[in-house]
DOLUMFI-291675 format. One record per residue (C-alpha): x, y, z. Coordinates in Angstrom, 1 decimal, always signed. Example, Ala and Ser with C-alpha at 12.3 -4.5 7.8 and 13.67 -1.06 7.14 Angstrom:
2
X: +12.3, Y: -4.5, Z: +7.8
X: +13.7, Y: -1.1, Z: +7.1
//
This chain:
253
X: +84.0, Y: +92.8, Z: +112.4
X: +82.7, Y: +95.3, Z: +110.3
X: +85.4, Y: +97.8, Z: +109.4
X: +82.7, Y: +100.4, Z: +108.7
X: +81.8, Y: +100.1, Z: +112.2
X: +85.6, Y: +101.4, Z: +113.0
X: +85.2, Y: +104.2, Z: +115.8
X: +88.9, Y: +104.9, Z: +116.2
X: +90.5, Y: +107.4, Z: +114.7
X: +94.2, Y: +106.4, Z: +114.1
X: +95.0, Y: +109.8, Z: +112.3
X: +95.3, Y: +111.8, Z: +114.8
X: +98.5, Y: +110.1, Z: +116.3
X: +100.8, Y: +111.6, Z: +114.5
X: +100.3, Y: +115.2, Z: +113.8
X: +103.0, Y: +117.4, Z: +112.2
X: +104.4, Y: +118.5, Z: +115.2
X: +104.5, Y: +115.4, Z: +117.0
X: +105.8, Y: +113.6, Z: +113.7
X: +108.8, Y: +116.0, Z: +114.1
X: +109.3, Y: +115.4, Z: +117.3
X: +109.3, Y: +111.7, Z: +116.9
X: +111.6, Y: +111.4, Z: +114.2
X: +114.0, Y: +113.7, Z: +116.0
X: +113.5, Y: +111.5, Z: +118.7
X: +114.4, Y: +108.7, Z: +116.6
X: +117.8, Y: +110.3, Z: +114.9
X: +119.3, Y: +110.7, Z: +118.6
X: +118.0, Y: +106.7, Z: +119.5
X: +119.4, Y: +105.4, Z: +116.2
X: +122.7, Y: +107.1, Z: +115.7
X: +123.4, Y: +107.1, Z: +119.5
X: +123.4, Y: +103.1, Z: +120.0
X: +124.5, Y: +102.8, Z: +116.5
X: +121.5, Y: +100.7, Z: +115.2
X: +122.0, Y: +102.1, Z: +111.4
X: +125.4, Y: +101.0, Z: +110.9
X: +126.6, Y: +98.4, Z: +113.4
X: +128.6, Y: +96.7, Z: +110.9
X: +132.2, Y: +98.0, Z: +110.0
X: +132.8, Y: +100.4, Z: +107.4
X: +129.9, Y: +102.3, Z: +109.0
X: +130.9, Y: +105.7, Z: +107.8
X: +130.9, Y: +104.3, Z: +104.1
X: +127.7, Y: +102.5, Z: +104.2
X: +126.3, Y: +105.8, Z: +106.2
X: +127.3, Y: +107.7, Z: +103.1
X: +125.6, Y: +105.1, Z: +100.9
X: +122.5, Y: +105.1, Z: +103.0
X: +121.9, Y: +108.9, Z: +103.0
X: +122.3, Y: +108.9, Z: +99.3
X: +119.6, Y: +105.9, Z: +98.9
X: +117.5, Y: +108.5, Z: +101.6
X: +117.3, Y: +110.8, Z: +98.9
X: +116.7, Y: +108.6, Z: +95.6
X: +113.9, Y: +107.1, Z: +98.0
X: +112.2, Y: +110.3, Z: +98.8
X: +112.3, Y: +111.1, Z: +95.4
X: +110.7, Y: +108.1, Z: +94.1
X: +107.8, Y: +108.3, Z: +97.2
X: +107.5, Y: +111.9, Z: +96.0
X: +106.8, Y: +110.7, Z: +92.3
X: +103.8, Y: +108.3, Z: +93.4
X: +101.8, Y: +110.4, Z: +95.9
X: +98.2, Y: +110.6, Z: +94.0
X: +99.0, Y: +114.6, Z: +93.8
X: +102.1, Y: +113.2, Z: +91.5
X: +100.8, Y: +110.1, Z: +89.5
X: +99.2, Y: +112.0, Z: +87.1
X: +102.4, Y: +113.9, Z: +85.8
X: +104.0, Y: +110.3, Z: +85.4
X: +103.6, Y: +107.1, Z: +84.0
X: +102.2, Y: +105.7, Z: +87.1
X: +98.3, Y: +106.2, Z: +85.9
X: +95.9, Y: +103.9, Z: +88.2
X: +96.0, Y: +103.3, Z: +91.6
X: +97.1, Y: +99.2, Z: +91.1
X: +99.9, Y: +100.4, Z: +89.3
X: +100.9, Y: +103.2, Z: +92.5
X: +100.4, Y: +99.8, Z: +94.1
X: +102.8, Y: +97.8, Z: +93.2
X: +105.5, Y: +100.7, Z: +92.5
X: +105.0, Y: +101.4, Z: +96.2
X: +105.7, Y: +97.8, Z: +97.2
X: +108.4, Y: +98.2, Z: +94.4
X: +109.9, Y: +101.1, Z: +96.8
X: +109.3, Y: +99.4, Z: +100.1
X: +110.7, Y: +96.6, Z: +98.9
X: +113.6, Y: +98.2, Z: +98.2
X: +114.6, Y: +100.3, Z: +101.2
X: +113.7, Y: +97.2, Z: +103.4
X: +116.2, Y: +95.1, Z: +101.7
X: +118.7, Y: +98.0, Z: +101.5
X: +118.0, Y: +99.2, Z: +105.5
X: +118.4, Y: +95.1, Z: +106.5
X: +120.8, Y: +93.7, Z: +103.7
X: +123.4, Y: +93.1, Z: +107.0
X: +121.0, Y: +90.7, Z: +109.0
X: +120.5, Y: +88.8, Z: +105.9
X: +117.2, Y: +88.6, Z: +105.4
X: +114.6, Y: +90.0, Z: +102.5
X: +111.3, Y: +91.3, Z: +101.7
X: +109.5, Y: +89.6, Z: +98.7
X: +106.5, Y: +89.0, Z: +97.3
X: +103.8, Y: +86.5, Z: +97.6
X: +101.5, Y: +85.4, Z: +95.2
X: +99.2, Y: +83.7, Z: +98.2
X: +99.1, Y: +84.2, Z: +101.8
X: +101.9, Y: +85.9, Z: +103.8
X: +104.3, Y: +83.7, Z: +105.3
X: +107.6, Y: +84.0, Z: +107.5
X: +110.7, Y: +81.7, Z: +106.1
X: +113.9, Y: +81.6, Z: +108.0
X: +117.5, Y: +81.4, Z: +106.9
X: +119.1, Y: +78.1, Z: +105.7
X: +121.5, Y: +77.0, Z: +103.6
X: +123.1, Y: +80.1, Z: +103.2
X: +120.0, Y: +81.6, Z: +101.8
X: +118.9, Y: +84.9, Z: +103.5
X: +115.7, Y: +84.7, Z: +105.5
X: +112.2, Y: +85.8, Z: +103.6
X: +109.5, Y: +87.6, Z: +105.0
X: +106.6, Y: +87.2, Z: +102.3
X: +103.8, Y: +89.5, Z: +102.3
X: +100.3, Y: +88.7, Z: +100.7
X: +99.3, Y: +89.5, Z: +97.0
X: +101.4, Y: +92.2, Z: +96.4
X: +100.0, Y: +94.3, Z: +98.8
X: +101.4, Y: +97.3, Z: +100.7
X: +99.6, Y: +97.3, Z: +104.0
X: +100.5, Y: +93.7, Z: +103.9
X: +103.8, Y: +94.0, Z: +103.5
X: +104.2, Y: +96.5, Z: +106.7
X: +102.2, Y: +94.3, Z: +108.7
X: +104.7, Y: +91.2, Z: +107.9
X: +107.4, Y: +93.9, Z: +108.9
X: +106.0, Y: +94.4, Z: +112.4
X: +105.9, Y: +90.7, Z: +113.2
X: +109.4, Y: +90.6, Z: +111.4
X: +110.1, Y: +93.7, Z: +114.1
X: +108.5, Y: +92.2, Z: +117.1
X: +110.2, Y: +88.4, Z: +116.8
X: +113.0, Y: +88.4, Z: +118.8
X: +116.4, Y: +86.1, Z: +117.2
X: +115.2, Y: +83.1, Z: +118.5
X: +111.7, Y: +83.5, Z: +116.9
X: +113.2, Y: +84.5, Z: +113.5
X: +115.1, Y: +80.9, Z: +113.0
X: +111.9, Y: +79.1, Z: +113.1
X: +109.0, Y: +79.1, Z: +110.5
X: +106.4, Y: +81.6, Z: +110.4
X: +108.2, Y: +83.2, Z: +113.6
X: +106.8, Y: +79.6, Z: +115.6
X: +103.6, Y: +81.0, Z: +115.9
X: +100.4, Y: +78.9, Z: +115.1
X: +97.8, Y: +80.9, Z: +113.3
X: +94.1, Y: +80.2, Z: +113.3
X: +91.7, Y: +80.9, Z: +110.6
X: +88.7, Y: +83.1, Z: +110.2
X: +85.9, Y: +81.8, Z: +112.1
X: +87.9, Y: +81.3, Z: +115.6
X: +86.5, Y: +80.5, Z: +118.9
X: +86.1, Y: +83.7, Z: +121.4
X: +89.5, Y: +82.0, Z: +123.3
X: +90.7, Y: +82.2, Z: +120.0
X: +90.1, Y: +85.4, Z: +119.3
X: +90.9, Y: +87.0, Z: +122.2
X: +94.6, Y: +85.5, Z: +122.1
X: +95.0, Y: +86.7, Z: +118.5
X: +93.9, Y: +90.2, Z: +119.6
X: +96.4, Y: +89.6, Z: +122.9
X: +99.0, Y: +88.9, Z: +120.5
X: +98.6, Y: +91.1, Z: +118.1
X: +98.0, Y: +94.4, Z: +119.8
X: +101.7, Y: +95.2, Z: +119.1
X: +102.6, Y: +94.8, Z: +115.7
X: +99.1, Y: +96.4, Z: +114.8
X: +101.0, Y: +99.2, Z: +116.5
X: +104.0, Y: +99.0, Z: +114.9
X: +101.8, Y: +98.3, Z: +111.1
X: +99.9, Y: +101.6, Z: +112.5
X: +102.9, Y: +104.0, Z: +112.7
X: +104.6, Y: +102.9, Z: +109.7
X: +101.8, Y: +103.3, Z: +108.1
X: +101.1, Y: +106.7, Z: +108.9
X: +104.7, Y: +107.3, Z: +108.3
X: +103.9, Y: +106.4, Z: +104.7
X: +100.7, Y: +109.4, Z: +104.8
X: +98.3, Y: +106.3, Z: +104.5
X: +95.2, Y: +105.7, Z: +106.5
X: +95.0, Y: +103.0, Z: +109.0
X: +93.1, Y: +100.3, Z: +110.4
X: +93.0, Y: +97.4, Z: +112.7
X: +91.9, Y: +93.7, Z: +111.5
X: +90.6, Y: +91.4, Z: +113.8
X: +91.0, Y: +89.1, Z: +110.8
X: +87.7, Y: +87.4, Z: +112.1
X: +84.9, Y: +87.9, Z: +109.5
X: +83.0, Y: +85.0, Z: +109.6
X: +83.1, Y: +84.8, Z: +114.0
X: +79.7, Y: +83.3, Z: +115.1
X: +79.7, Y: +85.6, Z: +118.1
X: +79.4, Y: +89.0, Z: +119.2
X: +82.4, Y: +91.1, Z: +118.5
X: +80.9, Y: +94.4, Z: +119.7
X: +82.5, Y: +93.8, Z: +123.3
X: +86.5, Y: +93.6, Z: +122.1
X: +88.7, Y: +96.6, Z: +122.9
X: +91.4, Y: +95.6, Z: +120.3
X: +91.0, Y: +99.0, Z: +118.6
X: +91.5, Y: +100.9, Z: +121.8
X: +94.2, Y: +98.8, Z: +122.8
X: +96.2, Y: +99.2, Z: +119.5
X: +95.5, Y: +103.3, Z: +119.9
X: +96.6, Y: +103.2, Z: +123.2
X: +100.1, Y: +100.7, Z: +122.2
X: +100.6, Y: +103.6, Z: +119.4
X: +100.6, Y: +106.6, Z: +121.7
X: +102.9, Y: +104.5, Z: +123.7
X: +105.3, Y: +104.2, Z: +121.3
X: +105.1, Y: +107.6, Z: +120.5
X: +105.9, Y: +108.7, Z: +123.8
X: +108.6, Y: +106.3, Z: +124.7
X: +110.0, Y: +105.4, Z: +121.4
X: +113.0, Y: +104.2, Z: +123.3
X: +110.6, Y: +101.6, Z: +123.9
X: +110.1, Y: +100.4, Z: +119.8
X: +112.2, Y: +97.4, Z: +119.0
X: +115.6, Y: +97.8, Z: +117.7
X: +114.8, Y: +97.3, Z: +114.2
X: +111.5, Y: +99.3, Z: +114.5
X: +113.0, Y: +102.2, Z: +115.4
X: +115.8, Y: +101.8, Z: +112.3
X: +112.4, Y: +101.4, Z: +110.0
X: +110.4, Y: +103.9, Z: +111.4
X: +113.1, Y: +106.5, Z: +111.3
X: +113.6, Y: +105.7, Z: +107.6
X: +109.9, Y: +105.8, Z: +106.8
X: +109.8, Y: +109.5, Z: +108.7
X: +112.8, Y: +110.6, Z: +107.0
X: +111.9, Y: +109.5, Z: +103.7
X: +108.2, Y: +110.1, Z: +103.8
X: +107.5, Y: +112.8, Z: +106.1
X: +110.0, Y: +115.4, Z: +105.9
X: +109.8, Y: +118.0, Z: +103.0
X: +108.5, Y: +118.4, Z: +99.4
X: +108.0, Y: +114.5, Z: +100.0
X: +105.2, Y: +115.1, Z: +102.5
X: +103.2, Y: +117.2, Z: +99.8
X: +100.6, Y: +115.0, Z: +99.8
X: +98.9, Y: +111.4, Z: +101.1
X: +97.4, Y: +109.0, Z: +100.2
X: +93.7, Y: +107.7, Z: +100.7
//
């Protein structure tokens, strides 16, 4: 599908207000069933964490566009990959307890579990930031049993499905678009979907993935008790870090 051809308007979600509302939402949910710091020690590593809270905001600060240009960080490949830089980062800082990391990929994104005492990787594809949140919301959405097994145990079709194809793709990936949608906007970046289908041989004009993602996103935003455990610790950090503020001075394109 053409992404020109985009007639949803993901920006709207989250307005100031309701970003507010939503992360204080998400303070009570997270520190209420303990999801930050389950481990022991808690009020240590909680003492860590809000002090990595700050050097992150900082360092998001220091590479919004508005900011580049006052630092070293000149063209937009190089906000790039100190972005994934940061992401990378909190992720592995936020999750360091379950073991499992965020890295780089110099192909296509793929999932690899734990073994032999090595923590699990999530890979995202070519250095890239939306690619990297989107590997996070499948990492988000895959319950324990899904994250032992390669790739999460899905099976993954290329461009140029069937229309049965397609339409489970879009079935299953309505929520972790969701999920890649609000952090994303968390972030101040502009979202949106992929059907991931470029090359289809039929008419996509008919799908309603883009309304169903929208309407997935407002659900979330409603009933974030409803996010997945570890998408409401990442959210919450996102909002925190990105959205509250000098840090939310500007946005991205």
């Amino acid at each position: 599908m053409d992404p020109v051809k985009n007639k949803v308007d993901f920006s709207n979600l989250l307005p100031f207000v309701k970003t507010k509302e939503l992360l204080q939402r998400l303070t009570n949910l997270t520190s209420n069933n303990n999801l930050l710091s389950p481990e022991s020690g808690s009020i240590r590593r909680n003492k860590y964490l809000n002090e990595c809270f700050k050097k992150w905001q900082d360092e998001w600060y220091s590479l919004l566009p508005s900011k580049a240009s006052d630092s070293t960080i000149q063209t937009s490949d190089d906000r790039e990959r100190a972005a994934t830089n940061w992401l990378i980062q909190l992720f592995n800082t936020l999750f360091a307890a379950q073991k499992v990391v965020l890295v780089r990929s110099e192909g296509e994104p793929e999932y690899f579990p734990a073994q032999n005492n090595e923590p699990a990787r999530i890979a995202f594809a070519h250095g890239f930031f939306a690619s990297a949140l989107h590997e996070l919301s499948h990492w988000c959405i895959a319950g324990d049993a899904r994250r032992r097994l390669p790739d999460f145990g899905y099976w993954y079709a290329p461009d140029g499905r069937s229309v049965a194809q397609q339409q489970a793709f879009e079935r299953v990936e309505i929520k972790p678009q969701a999920l890649e949608c609000l952090f994303t906007l968390a972030c101040g970046r502009s979202f949106q979907v992929s059907q991931d289908n470029l090359f289809a041989t039929f008419d996509t004009s008919s799908s309603t993935f883009e309304n169903d993602v929208y309407r997935q996103v407002e659900e979330y935003i409603a009933k974030p008790h409803t996010l997945p455990r570890d998408a409401k610790v990442l959210l919450h950090a996102l909002l925190t870090v990105c959205a509250t503020g000098d840090a939310n001075d500007g946005t991205w394109a």
